[in-house]
N, C-alpha and C positions, 0 to 999 in steps of 0.2 A: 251404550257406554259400558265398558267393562271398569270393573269398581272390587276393593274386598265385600267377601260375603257379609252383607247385615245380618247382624244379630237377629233381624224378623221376618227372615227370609221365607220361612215357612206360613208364619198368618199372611204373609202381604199376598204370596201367591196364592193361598186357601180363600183367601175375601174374594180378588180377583175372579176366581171360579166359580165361586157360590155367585157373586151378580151374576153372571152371565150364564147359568144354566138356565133361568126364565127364558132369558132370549135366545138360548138354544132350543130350547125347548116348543116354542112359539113359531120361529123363524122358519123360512124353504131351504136354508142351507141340509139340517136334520131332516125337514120334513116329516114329521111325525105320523102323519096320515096317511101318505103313501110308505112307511113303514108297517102301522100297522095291517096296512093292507097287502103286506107280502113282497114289496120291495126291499130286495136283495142289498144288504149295508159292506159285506164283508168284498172285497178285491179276491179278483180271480187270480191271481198267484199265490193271494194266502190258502182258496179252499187247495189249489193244485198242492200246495208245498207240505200242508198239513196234513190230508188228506182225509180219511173215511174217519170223522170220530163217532159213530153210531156205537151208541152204547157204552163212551167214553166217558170219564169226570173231566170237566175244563174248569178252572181257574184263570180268572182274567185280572189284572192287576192293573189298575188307574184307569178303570172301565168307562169314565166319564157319565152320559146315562145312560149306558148299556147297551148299546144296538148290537156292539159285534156280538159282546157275550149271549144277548139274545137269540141274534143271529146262529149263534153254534148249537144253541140248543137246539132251533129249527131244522138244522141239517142233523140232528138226531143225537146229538150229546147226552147221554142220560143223566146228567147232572151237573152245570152251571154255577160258579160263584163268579161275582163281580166284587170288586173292591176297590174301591176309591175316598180319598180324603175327603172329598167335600159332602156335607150333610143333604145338600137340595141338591146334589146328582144323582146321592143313592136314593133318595124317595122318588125322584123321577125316575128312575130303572125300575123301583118295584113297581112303579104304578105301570107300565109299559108291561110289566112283566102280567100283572092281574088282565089288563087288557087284552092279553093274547092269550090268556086262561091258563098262562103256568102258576104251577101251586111253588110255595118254597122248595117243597122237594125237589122240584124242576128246576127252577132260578132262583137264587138266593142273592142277597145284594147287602153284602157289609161297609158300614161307614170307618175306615182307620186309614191311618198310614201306611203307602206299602213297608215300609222298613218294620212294620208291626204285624206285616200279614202273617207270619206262622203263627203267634198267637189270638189273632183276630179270627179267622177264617173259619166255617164249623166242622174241618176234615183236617188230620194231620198230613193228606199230600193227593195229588192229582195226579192224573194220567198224564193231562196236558197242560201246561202254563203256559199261558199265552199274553205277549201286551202288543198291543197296537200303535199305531202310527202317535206322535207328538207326545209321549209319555216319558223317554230317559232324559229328556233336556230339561226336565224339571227335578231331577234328583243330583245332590252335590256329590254322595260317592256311590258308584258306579259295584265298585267290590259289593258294598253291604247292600247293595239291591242284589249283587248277583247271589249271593251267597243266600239271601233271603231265598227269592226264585229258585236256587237252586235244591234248599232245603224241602221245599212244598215239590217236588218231582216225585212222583211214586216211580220203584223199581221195573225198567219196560217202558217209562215214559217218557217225556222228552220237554224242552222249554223250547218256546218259539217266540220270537221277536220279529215286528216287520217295523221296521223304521225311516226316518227321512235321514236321507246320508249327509252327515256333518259336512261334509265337502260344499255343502249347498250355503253354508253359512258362513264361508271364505270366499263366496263370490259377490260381487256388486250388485244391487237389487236389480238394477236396469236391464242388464243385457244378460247377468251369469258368465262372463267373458274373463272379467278381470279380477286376481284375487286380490281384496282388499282387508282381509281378515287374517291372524291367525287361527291355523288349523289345531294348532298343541294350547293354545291358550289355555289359562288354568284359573283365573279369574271368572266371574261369572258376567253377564251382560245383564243390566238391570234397565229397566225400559219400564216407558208410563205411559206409552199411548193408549188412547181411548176406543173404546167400540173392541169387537172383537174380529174373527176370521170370518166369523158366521155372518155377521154384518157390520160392516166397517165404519158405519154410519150412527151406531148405537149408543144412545147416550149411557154413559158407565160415570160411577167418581170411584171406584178401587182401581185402579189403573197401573200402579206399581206391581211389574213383576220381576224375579230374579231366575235367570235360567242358564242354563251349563250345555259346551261342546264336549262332545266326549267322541274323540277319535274312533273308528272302528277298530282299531287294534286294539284299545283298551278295551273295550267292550267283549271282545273276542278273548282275550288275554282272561277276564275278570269269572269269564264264564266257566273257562277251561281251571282255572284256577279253583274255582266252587265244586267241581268234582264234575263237573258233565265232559261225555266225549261231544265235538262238536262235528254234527254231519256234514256242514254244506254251511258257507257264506255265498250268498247269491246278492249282486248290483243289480239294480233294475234303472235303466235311463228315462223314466215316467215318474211324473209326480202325481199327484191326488189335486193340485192348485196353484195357479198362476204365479209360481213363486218368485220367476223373472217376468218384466213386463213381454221379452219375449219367446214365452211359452208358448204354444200352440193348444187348444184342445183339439181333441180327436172323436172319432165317431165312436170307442170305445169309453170315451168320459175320460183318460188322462190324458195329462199333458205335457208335450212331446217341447224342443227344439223345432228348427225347421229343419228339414234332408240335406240341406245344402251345410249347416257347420258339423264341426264334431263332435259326437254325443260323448255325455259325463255322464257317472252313477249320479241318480237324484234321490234312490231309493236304497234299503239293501234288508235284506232278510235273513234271517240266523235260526239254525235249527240244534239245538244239542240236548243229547239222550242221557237217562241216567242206564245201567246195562240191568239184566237181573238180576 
């Protein structure tokens, strides 16, 4: 249901996330176990797109409980921060983080708002800024994330986004065929369903959430406007989850259309530098 924005827009989604990091936490969706044991969280297009950060700072922004950011340190980041609003995701990322024997200096995991990460954060800028899939539809303006993001960019750096393409959220749930949404809508869409993605089945009572479409042109627009050159807007036709009933999985783990209709971006990635 799209509605003006409430006034509590912000706790209703912060409750929201604090239940349900237990049952992420718990659940096969994350898998925690087979994390700790070396299974690979990050999508092969991010490590391709991003490439060698060995020896790099990364900054991860609404890290949830950490896998990716964990993740990067493991492919050799010499220094990690995660940041996210909710208080029981950062103490899962730290505790994730002691489990695999990184010290703070390695992975660092702050509790704020992103719109508060330059003050939040223990470095005035990173090499690399990075946010991950399901993160901008929870922010109302798009400019003051970018501009935040774009402030934490050290000189020679770059911000990287990999997102699910709003285009997905103008189509029908069923088939992804028919648009039944606006794409420019400016309204947010407020929803109570229960349980989460991790399992659908999960009993929850914070269940109000408020979330925002944000075109990829704005988002592109918002970036370039914050001072970055932008290198490359890349569509990917694969999702991470069965976002239409008819999605395919694949023997690579995403999920495709069938060959036989016409494929759409499900995905899209963004890479933009700050110069020396």
């Amino acid at each position: 249901m799209y509605a003006p924005t409430p006034d509590d827009w912000h706790d209703a989604n912060r409750a929201r996330w604090d239940e349900r990091v237990p049952i992420h936490a718990a659940g096969a969706y994350y898998d925690l176990d087979a994390f700790r044991a070396g299974k690979e969280a990050l999508r092969d297009f991010e490590l391709a797109e991003v490439g060698d950060v060995t020896g790099r700072s990364l900054l991860h922004l609404q890290c949830h409980i950490g896998l990716d950011t964990l993740s990067w340190a493991r492919h050799g980041a010499s220094h990690v921060v995660g940041l996210d609003f909710s208080e029981p995701a950062v103490e899962t990322a730290r505790s994730l983080a002691a489990d695999l024997g990184l010290s703070a200096d390695r992975a660092a995991f702050v509790a704020a708002d992103v719109y508060d990460a330059a003050e939040a954060v223990p470095d005035s800028s990173y090499d690399i800024v990075y946010t991950g899939t399901g993160a901008l539809n929870w922010l109302p303006d798009i400019e003051r994330w970018a501009e935040t993001a774009a402030s934490l960019v050290a000189p020679g750096g770059f911000l990287y986004v990999a997102e699910f393409h709003p285009l997905t959220d103008s189509l029908d749930d069923e088939t992804g065929s028919r648009i039944v949404n606006d794409y420019f809508v400016r309204e947010p869409w407020v929803d109570s369903s229960s349980g989460t993605y991790a399992d659908m089945e999960a009993a929850t009572v914070h269940n109000r959430s408020v979330e925002w479409v944000h075109p990829v042109g704005e988002v592109v627009t918002a970036v370039a406007k914050a001072g970055l050159r932008i290198e490359f807007l890349h569509e990917h036709d694969v999702s991470l989850y069965s976002r239409y009933e008819t999605l395919q999985r694949q023997e690579d783990g995403y999920y495709r259309f069938s060959a036989d209709r016409p494929r759409i971006p499900l995905m899209y990635s963004l890479k933009a530098s700050r110069p020396h």
